[in-house]
N, C-alpha and C positions, 0 to 999 in steps of 0.2 A: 849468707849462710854457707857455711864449709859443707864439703862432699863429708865428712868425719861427721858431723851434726845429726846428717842425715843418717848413713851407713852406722853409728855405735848403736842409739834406740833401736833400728831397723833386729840389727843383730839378736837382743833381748826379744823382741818381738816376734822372729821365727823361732829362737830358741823355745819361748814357750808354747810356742804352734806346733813343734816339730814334738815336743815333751808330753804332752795333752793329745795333741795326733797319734806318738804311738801308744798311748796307753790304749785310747777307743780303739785303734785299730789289732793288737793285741787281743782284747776284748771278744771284739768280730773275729778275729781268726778262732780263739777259743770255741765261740760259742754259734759260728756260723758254717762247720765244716771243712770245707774245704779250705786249710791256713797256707797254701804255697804264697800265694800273690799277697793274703793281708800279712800273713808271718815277716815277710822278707821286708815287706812296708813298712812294719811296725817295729825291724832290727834296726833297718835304718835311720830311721825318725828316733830313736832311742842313743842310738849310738851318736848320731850330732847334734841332737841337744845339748847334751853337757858341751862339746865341744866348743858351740858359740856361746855358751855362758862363760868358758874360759875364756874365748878370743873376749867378749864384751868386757869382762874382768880386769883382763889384761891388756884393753886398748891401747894404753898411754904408755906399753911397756915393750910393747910387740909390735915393731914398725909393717909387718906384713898380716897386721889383723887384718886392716878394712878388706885387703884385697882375699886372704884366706876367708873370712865370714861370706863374701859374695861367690864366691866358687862354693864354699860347702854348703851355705843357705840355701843360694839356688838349684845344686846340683842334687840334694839331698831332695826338697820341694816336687823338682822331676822327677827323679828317679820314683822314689815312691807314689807323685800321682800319676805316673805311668804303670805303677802295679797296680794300684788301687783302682783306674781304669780296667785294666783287663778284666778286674776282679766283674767290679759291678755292670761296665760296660762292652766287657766281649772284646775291647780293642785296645790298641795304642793309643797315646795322647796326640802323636804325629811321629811320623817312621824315624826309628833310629833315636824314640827320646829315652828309654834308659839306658842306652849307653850312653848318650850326651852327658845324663845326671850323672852315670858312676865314673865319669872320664871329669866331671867337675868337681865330685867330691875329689877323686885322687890329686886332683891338680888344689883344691884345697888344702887337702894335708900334705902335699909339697911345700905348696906356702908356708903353710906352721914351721914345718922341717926350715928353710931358708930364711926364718925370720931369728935365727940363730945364728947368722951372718949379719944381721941386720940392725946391733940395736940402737936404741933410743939411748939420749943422756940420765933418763931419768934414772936408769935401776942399773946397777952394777950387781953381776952374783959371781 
C-alpha cells in the first residue's frame, strides 16, 4: 500500500472533522459565552476544511497535496485542540503547541503556493 493510499482518504477524513468541528464549536462559542478560545477554534477548523477538500480534489493534480494536507491537517488539528484545551481545560495541550499548529498550517499553505512549480503530467492549464 502507497504512502498516497493512505494520506488522500486521510485528507477527506479530517476535512470533515475539521468542517463538523467547527460548526459545533462555532455553536459553543455562540451559546457558551466566552468565544475567544472556541471562536478562533472554530475560524480555523472552518477555514481548512475546505482547503483539504481542495487538496483531496485535487490530489492527482497537485504534486505537493500529500505533503500540504499533512502540515495543514495536522497543524490545523493542534492549533485548535490547543484552543479548545484552554477553553475547557484551563491549559495547553503541551508548551508551544499553538504555535507549532499555526507555523504548520503556514508551512501548509506554503506548500499549496509551491505546488505551482510542481506539476503533474496530468492537467495542463
Amino acid at each position: 500500500m502507497s504512502i498516497g493510499a493512505i494520506i488522500r482518504p486521510a485528507t477527506l477524513f479530517i476535512a470533515g472533522i475539521l468542517g463538523g468541528g467547527g460548526v459545533a464549536l462555532a455553536a459553543a462559542a455562540t451559546h457558551g459565552g466566552d468565544t475567544h478560545f472556541l471562536g478562533a477554534a472554530s475560524t480555523m477548523s472552518l477555514a481548512h476544511a475546505p482547503a483539504l477538500l481542495a487538496l483531496y480534489a485535487g490530489y492527482d493534480r497537485i504534486r505537493t497535496a500529500p505533503i500540504a494536507a499533512i502540515l495543514l491537517g495536522l497543524g490545523t488539528l493542534i492549533f485548535a485542540g490547543d484552543l479548545i484545551n484552554r477553553h475547557f481545560g484551563g491549559g495547553s495541550l503541551f508548551p508551544m503547541a499553538a504555535p507549532t499548529g499555526g507555523m504548520g498550517m503556514i508551512a501548509g499553505w506554503a506548500a499549496i503556493a509551491l505546488g505551482a512549480f510542481f506539476r503533474t503530467g496530468v492537467a495542463k492549464a
